[in-house]
Structure formats: C-alpha cells, structure tokens
N, C-alpha and C positions, 0 to 999 in steps of 0.2 A: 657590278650592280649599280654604283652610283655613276658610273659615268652613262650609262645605257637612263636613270632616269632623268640627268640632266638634258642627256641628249631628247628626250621627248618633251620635253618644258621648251627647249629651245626652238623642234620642231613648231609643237602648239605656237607658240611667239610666230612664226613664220608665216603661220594662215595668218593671220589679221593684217592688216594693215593699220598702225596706228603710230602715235608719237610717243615719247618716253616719258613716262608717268613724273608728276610731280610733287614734291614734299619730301618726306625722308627715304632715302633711298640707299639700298645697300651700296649704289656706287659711292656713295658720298664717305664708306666709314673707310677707316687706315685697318687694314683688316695686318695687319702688322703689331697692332697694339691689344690684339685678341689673343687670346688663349688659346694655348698649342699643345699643351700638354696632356686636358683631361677629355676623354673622348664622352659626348651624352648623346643621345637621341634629340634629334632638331624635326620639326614640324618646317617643311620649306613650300610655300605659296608661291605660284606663280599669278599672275594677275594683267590680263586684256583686255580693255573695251568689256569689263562688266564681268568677264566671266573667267575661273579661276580652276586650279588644279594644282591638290596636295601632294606631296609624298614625304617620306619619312628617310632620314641620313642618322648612322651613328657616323659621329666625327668628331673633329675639335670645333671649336666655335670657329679658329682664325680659317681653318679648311671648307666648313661651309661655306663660309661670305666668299673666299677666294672663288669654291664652284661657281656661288650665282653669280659672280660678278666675271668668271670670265663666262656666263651661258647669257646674262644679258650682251654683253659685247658684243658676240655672238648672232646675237637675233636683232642686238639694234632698237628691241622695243617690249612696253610690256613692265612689269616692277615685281620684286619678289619681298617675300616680310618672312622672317625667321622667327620660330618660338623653340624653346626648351621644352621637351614632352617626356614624361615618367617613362626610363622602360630599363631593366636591367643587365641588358645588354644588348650587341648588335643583333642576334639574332628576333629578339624580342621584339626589339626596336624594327626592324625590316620588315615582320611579320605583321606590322600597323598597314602596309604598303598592301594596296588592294591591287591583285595581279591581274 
C-alpha cells in the first residue's frame, strides 16, 4: 500500500512541469537523526504549482522522510510537508486514505 501511494504522488509530480520548491524541505532533513522505532500515522502532502494531494502512512517518522525523499528524487520536482495525525493503528490510519 505505501509504495503504490507514493508511486501516485510521484506520478502527480510528473504532469507538471515545474522547479523544486523552495524553503524547508524534506530533502534538507538527515532523515537518520529521526525516529525508527515508534510507528504513528503521518499526514504526507505532496504539493505542485498550487495544487496538492494527501494520503495517510503508518510508519516511523525516519521511514516516512526516507519515502518522500526518495519520491521527490524520483519526480525531480514538487515539495512534500509531513504532519503527525491521531489514529490507533495502521489499519485506522490507512482507513483516513480516500480510495
């Protein structure tokens, strides 16, 4: 399941044509100094030329950044922003993801 959504956020990133967003950006963090151990439910944006698309990961925090950052690689363009979101487990958490 999460590689199938990241693979559509990368898609999305591939219609646009655009440059790589600027200001904070998940490529910039040492996703090595993140937290590997406690899996939560992550809120993951992707974001192009204005217009944007959520879905929902249980995971570690350092496994999240790792996805976006190899799906921007990936696409070359576009910015993602991570949040922490309530949910009591993966299944709970996945169940956020509108199919």
């Amino acid at each position: 399941m999460k590689k199938v959504i990241f693979m559509m956020l990368a898609c999305i990133g591939l219609l646009f044509a655009s440059c790589k967003g600027k200001g904070n950006s998940v490529e910039d963090i040492d996703a090595s100094k993140l937290d590997n151990t406690v899996e939560k439910c992550w809120k993951i944006t992707y974001s192009l030329q204005g217009h944007s698309a959520s879905s929902y990961l249980w995971a570690t925090e350092q496994v999240a950044v790792l996805a976006m950052q190899y799906a921007l690689d990936q696409a070359g363009m576009g910015s993602y922003k991570y949040s922490e979101v309530s949910a009591s487990d993966k299944d709970s958490c996945e169940d956020k993801n509108e199919d």
